[in-house]
TIVO-696936 format. One record per residue: residue in one letter; x, y, z of N, C-alpha, C in turn. Coordinates in Angstrom, 1 decimal. Layout:
REM residues N
 residu    nxx    nyy    nzz   caxx   cayy   cazz    cxx    cyy    czz
      A      X      Y      Z      X      Y      Z      X      Y      Z
...
This chain:
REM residues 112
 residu    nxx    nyy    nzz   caxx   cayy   cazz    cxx    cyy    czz
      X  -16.7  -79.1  -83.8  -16.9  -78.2  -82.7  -16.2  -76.9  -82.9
      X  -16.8  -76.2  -82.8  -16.2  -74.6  -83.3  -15.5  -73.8  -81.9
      X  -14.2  -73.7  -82.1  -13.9  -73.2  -80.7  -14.1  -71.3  -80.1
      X  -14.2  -71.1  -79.5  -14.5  -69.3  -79.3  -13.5  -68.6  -78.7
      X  -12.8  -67.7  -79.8  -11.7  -67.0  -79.0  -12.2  -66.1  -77.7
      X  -11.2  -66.4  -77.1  -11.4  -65.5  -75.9  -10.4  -64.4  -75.7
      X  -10.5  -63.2  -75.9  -10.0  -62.2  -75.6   -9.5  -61.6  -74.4
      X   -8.4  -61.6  -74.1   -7.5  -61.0  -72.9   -8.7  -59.5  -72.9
      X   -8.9  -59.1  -71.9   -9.4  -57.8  -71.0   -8.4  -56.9  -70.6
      X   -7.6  -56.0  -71.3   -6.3  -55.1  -70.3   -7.0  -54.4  -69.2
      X   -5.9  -55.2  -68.3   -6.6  -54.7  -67.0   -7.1  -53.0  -66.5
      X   -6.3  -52.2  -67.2   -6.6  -51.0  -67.0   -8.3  -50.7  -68.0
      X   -8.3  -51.1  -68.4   -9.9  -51.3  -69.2  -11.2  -50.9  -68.1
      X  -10.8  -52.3  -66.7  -11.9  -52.2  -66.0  -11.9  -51.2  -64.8
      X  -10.6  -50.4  -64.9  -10.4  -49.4  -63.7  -10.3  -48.5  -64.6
      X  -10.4  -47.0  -63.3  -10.5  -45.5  -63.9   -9.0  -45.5  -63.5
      X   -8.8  -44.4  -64.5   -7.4  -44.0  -64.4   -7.0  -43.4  -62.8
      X   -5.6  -43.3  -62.6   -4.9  -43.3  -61.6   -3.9  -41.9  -61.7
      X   -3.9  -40.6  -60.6   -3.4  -39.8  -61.0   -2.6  -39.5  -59.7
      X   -1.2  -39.2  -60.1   -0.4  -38.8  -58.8   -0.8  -37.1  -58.6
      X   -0.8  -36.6  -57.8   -1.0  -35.3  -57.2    0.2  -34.4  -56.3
      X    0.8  -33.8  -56.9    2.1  -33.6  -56.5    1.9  -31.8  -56.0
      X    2.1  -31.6  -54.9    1.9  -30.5  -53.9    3.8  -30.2  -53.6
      X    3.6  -28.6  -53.9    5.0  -28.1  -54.0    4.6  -26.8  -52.9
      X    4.9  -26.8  -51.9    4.4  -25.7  -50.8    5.0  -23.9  -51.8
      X    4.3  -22.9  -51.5    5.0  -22.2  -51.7    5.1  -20.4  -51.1
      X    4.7  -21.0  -49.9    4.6  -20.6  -48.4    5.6  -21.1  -47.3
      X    5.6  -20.6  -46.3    6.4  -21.1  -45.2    5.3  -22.0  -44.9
      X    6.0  -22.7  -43.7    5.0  -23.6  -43.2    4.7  -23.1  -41.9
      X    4.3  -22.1  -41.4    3.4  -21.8  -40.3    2.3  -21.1  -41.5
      X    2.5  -20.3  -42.3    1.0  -20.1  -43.2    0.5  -22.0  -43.3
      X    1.1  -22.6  -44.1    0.7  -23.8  -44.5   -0.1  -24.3  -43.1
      X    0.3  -24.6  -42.0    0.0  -25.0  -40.7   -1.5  -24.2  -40.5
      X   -1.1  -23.1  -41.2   -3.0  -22.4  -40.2   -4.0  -22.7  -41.1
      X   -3.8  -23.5  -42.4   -4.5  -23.8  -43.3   -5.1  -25.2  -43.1
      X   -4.4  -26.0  -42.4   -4.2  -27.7  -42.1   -5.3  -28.1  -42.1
      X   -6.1  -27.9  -41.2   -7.3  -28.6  -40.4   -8.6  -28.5  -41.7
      X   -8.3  -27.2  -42.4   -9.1  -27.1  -43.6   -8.9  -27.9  -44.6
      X   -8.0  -27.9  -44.6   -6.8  -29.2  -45.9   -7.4  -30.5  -45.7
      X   -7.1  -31.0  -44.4   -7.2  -32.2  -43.5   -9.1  -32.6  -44.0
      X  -10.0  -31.8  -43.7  -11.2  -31.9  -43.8  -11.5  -32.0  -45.8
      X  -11.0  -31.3  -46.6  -10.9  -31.2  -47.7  -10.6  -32.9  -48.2
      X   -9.5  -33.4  -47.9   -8.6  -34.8  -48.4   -9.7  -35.6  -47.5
      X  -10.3  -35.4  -46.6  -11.6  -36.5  -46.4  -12.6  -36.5  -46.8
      X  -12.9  -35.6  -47.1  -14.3  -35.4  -47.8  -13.8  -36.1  -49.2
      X  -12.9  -36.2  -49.6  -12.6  -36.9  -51.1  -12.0  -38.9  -51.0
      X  -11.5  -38.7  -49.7  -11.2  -40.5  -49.1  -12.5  -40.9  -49.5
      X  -13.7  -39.8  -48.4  -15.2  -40.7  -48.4  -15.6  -40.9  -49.4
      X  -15.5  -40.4  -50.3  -16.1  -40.2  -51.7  -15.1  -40.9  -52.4
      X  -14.4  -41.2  -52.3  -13.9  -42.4  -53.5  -12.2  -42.2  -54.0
      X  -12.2  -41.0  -54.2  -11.7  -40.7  -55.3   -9.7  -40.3  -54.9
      X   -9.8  -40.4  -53.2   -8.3  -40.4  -52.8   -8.2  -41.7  -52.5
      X   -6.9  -42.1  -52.9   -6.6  -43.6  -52.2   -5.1  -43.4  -50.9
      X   -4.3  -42.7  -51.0   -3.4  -42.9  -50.1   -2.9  -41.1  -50.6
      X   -2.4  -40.8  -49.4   -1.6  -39.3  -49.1   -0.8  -38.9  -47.9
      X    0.1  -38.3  -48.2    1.0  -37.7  -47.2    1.9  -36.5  -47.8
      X    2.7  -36.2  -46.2    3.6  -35.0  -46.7    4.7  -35.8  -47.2
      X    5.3  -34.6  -48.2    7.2  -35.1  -48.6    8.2  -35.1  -47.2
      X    9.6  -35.9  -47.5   10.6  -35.8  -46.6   11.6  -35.6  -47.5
      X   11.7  -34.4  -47.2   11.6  -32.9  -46.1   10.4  -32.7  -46.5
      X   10.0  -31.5  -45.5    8.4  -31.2  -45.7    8.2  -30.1  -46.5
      X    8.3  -30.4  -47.6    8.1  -28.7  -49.2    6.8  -29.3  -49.3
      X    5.9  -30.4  -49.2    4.5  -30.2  -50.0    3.8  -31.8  -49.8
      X    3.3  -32.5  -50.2    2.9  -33.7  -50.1    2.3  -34.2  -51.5
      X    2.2  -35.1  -51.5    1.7  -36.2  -52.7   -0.1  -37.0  -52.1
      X   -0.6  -37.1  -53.0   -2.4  -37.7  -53.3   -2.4  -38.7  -54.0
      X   -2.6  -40.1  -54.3   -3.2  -40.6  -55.3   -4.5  -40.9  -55.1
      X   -4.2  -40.5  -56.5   -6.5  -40.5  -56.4   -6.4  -41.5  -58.1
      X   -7.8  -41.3  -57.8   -9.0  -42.6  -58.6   -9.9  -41.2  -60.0
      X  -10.2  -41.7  -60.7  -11.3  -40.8  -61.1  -11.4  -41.2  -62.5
      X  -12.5  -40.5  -63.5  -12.9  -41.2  -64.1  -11.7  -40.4  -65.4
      X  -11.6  -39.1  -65.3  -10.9  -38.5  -66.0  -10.2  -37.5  -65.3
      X   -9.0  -36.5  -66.0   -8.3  -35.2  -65.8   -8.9  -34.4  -65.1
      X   -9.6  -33.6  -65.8  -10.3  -32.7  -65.3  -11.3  -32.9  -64.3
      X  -11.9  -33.9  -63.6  -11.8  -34.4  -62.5  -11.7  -34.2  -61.3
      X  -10.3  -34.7  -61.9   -9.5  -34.6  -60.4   -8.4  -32.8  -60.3
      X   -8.5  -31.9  -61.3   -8.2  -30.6  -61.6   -9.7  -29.8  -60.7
      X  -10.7  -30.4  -61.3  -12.2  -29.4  -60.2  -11.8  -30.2  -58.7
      X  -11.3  -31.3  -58.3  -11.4  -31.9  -56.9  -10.7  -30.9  -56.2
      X   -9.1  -30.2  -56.9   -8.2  -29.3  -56.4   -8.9  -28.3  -56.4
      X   -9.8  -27.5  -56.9   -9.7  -26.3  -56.7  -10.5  -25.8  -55.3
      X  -10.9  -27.2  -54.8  -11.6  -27.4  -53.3  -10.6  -26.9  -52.5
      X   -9.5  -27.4  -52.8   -8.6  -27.4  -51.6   -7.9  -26.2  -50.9
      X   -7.8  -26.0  -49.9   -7.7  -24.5  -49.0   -6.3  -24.5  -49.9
      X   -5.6  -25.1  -49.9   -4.1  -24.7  -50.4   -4.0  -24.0  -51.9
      X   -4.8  -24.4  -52.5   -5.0  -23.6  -53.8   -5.6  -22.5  -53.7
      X   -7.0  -22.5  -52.9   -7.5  -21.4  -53.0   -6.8  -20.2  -52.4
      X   -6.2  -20.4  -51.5   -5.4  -19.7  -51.1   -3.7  -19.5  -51.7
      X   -3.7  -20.6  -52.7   -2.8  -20.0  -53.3   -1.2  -20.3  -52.8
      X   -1.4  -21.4  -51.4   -0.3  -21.9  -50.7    0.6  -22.9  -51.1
      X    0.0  -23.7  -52.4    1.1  -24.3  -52.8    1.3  -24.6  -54.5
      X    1.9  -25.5  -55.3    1.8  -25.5  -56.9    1.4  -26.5  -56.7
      X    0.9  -26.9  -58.1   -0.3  -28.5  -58.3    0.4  -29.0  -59.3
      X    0.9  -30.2  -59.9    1.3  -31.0  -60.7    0.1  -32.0  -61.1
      X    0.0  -32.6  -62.0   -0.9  -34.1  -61.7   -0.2  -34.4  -63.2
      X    0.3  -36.2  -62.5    0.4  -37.0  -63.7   -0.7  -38.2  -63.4
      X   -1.5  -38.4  -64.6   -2.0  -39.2  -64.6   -1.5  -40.5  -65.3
      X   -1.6  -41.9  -65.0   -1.5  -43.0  -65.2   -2.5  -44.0  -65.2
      X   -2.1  -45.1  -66.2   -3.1  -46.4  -66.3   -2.5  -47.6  -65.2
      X   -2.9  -48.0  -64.1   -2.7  -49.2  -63.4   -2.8  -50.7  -64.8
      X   -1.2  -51.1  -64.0   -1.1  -52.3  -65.0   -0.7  -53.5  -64.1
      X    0.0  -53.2  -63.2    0.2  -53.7  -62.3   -0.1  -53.2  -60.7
      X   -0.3  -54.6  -59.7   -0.1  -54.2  -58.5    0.1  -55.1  -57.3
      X    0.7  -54.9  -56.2    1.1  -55.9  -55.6    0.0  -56.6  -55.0
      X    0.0  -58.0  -54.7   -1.4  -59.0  -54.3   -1.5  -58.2  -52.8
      X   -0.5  -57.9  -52.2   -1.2  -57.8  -50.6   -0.5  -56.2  -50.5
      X   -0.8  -55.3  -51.6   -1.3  -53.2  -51.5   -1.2  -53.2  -50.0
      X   -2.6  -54.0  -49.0   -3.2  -53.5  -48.2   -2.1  -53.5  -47.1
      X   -1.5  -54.7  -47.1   -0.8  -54.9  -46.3    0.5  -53.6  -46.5
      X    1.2  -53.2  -47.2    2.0  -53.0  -47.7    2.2  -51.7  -47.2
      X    1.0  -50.8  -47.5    0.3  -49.3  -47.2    0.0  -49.0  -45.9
      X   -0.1  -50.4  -44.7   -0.9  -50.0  -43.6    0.4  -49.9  -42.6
């Protein structure tokens, strides 16, 4: 009987990469504040669509953090340039992208 190797699958194979999104304000925050509601509608139109999974501001409040989903870099670089903050020029953009290798069984719970 001939036996058939079976090949481990690295988990990050079957997901798209994972990229942190790092917002450095570079405005006061009453500019930042009159921009919000535009911001706010921008990061949902990207929830619905797939491609944000969790976000908020920093503590202290200089800027906030995104992770998002996508298939590649550039990406999630055209998702930013949606954003009132950029266009306007209100804050600096970092992105590190990363491969998910791990994650905790109960995320949902964890996040909510």
């Amino acid at each position: 009987m001939r036996r058939t190797l079976v090949r481990p699958v690295h988990y990050a194979a079957k997901t798209k990469n994972m990229f942190i999104i790092n917002l450095v304000y570079k405005v006061s925050l009453e500019e930042i504040d009159k921009h919000m509601k535009a911001h706010v509608i921008f990061l949902n139109k990207y929830y619905k669509a797939g491609n944000f999974l969790v976000s908020g501001r920093k503590i202290p409040r200089s800027g906030g953090i995104i992770i998002a989903i996508a298939d590649n870099k550039k990406i999630i670089q055209t998702i930013i340039k949606e954003d009132p903050f950029y266009k306007y020029k209100l804050a600096k953009y970092s992105i590190t992208e990363f491969n998910v290798s791990q994650k905790a069984k109960n995320i949902d719970q964890l996040i909510s």
